[in-house]
N, C-alpha and C positions, 0 to 999 in steps of 0.2 A: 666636470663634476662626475660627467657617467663612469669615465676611464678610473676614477679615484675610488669610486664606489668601489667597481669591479677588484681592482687590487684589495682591496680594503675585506672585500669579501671571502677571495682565494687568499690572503695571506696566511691563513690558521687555517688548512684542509682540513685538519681534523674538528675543529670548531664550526668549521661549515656542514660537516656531516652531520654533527651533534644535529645542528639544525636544522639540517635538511629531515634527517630520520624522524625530530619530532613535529615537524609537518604532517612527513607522507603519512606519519602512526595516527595523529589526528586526523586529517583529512580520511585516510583509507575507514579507521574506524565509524565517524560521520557519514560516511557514503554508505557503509552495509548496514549499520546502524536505520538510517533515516530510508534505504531502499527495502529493508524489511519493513518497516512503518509505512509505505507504500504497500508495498505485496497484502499488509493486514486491512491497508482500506477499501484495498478493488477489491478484495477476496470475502470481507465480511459481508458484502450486500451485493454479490456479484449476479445471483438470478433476480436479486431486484429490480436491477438497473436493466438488464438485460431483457425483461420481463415483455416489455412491449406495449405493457398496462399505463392507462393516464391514470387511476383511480384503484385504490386498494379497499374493499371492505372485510371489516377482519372481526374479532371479538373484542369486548373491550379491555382496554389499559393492556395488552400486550408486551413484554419486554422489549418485543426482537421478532423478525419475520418467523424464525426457528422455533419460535414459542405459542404456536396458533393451537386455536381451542376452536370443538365442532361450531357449528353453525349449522341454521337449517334450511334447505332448497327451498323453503317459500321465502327467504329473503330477497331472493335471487328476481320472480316475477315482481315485489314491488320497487324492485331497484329498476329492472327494467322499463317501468312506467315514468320513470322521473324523466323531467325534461333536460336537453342532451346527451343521453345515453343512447349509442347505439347497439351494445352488445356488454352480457353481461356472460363472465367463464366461470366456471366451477375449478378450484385450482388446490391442489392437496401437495402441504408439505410437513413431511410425519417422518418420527423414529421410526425406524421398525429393524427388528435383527433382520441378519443376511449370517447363513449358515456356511461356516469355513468346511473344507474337504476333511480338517481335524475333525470336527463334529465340535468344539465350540461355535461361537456367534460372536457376530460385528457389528456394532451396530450402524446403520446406514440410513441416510436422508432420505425416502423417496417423493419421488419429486411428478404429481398427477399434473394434467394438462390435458386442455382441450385440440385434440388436433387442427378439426377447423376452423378454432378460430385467430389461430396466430400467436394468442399470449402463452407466457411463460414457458415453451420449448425450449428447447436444449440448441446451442450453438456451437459452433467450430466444428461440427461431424464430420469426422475422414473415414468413415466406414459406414454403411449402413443407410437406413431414408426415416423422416418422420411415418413415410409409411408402411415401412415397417412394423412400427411400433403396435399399427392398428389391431395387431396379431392378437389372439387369446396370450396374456404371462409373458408377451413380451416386452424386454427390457432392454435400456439403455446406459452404459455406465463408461468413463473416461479409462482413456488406457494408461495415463498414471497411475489407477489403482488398482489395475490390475491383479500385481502380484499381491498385493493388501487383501483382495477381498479371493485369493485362492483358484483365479482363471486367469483362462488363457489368452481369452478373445469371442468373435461373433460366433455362434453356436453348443458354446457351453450353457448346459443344467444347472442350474444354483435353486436353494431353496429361500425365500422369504417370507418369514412369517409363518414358517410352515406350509407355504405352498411352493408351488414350482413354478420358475420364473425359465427366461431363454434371452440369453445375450444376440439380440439382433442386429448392432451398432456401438459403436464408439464414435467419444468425442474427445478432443487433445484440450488439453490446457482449464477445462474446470476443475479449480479449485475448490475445494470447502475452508474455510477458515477452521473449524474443527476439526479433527481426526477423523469427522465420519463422511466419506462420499457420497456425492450425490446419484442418485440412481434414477432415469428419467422412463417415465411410461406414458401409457395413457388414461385420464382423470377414471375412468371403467376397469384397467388394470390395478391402478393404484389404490383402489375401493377392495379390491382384494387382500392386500398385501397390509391393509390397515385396519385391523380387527376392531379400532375403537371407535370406527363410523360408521353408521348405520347404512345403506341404501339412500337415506335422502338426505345425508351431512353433508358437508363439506369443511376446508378449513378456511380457506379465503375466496372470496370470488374479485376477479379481476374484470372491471370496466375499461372499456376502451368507449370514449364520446367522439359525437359527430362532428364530422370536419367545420372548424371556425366554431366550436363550441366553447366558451369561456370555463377551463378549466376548473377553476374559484367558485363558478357559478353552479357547475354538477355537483362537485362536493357537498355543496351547502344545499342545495336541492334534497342529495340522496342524507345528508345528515337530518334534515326536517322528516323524509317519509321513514328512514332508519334509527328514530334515536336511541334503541338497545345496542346500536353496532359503531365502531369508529370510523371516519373514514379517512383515508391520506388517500393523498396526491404520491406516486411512483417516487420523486426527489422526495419527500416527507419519512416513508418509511424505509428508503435507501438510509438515510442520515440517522433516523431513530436505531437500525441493526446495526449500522456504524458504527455511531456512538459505544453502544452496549458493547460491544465485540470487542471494539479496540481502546478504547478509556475507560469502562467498566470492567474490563475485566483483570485490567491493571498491562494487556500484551501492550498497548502503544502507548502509555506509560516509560515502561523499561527502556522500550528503545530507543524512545526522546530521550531519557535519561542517559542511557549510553554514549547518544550523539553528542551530546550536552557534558561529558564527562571526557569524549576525544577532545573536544572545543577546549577545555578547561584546559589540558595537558600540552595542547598546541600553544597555548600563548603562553603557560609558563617557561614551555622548553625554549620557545622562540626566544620571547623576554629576556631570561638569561645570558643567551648565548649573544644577541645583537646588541645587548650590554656592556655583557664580555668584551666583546669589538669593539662598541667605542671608548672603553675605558680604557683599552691596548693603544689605541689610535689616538688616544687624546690630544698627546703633542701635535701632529699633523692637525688638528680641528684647531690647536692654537694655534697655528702659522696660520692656518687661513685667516684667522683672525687678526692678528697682527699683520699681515699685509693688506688688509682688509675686505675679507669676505663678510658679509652681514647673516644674521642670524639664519634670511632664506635660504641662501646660498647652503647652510651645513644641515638645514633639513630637506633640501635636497637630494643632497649626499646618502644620509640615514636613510631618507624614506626609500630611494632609487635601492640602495642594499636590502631594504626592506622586501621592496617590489622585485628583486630579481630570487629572493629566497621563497619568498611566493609561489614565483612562476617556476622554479626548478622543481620544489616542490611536489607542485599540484600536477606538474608532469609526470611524475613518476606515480606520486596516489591514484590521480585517475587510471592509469594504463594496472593498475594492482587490480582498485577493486573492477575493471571491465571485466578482468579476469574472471574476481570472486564471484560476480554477477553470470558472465556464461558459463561456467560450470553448475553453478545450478538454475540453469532456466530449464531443464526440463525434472529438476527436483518437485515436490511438494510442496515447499518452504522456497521461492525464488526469492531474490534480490533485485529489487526495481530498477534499473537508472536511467530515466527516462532524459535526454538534452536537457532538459529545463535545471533537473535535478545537477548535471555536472556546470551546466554554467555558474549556477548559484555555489556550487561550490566552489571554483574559480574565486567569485566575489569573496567566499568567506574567506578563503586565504590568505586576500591579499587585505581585508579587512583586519585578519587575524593579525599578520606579521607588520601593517602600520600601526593596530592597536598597539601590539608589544613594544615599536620602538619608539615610545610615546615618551619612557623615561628615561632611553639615551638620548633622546634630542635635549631633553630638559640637563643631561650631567654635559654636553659638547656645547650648547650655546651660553652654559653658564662661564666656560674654562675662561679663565687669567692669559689673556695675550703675550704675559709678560713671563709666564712659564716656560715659554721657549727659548728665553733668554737666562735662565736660572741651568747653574750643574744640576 
């Protein structure tokens, strides 16, 4: 049966390419598709997760971590009284221009932090130290953006907010889900560079509880001595930015929809074309029949032709989009593709190409045995 497939499949070159092409077009499409709809999830709540925080206390109803409203520094000592808390941080994430060498402005995240206590710093640094940062106006910014925000690197002048800042460091690979970088300082620098908080605001403060502290239990703790303020859990307001970023705003929408629109054009082209095949081949599926092959036996066949268009395939999509994926991993916009993601796609292939030949098997186990006895 396998030997019969294989002919069955190479008889019509040019029929096998039809379907081979509308695999790899689905497949490759699904892959960059569904690996941007990655890139938008790490990327949307990426200093959330990163943060180091068990506990978020913010303003209330909030959209999105990007969207914090002041707050004021005596929230902070009665948060600190509640039971399993042991440290509570001051943590500022605020628009604010960033002045290009044109003399227009950019707008850019910055991003305050407590240096000693560990939360919400900046990761992956190949340049530079958090203690650096300690500096009067100095500043931290990724060297993706480099050219975006009009420098060079560690030593350069910039102005923010109308003050003057100093590139002390770089970090590779922070992303922002929006067009505006993030720009990382210290919670005393970043009071600077944020004209809309006072001395004693903040916008979120970050708890971190004591070791073997019941997570569920502080929340609802610091929610009772807080109830002007909201509180999450670190997973709560990753998922809530999430959310917002990438299905509210319609971006992980589209590229579901995309993926979902390769998927559709894969199983038409497949359909078709393994169709085409067994309707070419009919006579041979009646001889089997008439010396007596049973119905399993010819979906075998089918599926086995199925499963080998599959696998030719997903060989060649995969090896496309690795490609599409390392040329832009060190872009703004990467392409995810994490193992998990190419396995699963594997499965949709070959999901794909036995869905399609669902109603050849239905035209080969119906055929007249006695057709192959007929001019």
């Amino acid at each position: 049966m396998g030997i019969l497939a294989w002919k069955n499949l190479f008889y019509d070159k040019i029929r096998l390419a039809v379907t081979l092409v509308g695999i790899v077009f689905s497949l490759v499409l699904m892959l960059v598709q569904f690996g941007l709809f990655l890139n938008f999830v790490e990327t949307a709540a990426n200093v959330v997760d990163r943060s180091g925080a068990d506990l978020w206390l913010s303003a209330p109803d909030i959209p999105h971590v990007n969207a914090g409203t002041p707050l004021l520094e005596a929230n902070r000592w009665k948060a600190l009284q509640a039971p399993g808390v042991e440290r509570v941080d001051r943590y500022i994430l605020a628009w604010v221009p960033w002045k290009l060498p044109s003399g227009s402005s950019e707008a850019v995240m910055i991003v305050g932090f407590s240096p000693e206590g560990g939360m919400g710093r900046p990761w992956n640094i190949v340049s530079g130290s958090i203690e650096a940062l300690k500096a009067e106006n100095a500043v931290m910014v990724d060297e993706l953006y480099l050219s975006k925000l009009g420098v060079k690197g560690i030593g350069d002048t910039v102005e923010i907010s109308g003050r003057r800042a100093k590139i002390v460091g770089l970090t590779h690979g922070i992303r922002s889900f929006t067009t505006s970088p993030y720009i990382f300082t210290t919670f005393k620098n970043a009071l600077n560079y944020t004209p809309v908080l006072q001395p004693d605001e903040t916008i979120f403060f970050l708890v971190k509880t004591k070791p073997g502290a019941d997570v569920e239990a502080v929340k609802r703790a610091l929610q009772e001595r807080l109830p002007n303020l909201d509180v999450y859990t670190n997973q709560e307001m990753s998922r809530k930015t999430q959310v917002y970023w990438v299905l509210e705003t319609g971006a992980g929408v589209t590229t579901m929809a995309g993926a979902l629109l390769g998927l559709v054009v894969g199983i038409v082209v497949v359909a078709q074309t393994i169709y085409a095949a067994t309707v070419d081949h009919i006579r041979e599926f009646g001889t089997l029949k008439a010396i007596g092959a049973t119905n399993g036996r010819i979906y075998q066949v089918i599926l086995l032709q199925a499963a080998l268009s599959a696998a030719m395939g997903y060989a060649v999509a995969i090896s496309i989009a690795k490609l599409i994926a390392d040329s832009t991993s060190s872009g703004n916009v990467p392409i995810l593709l994490p193992p998990e993601v190419a396995v699963a796609a594997f499965i949709v292939a070959l999901a794909m190409c036995m869905g399609a030949s669902v109603i050849s098997i239905r035209k080969a186990t119906r055929i007249d045995p006695a057709l192959v006895f007929r001019g």
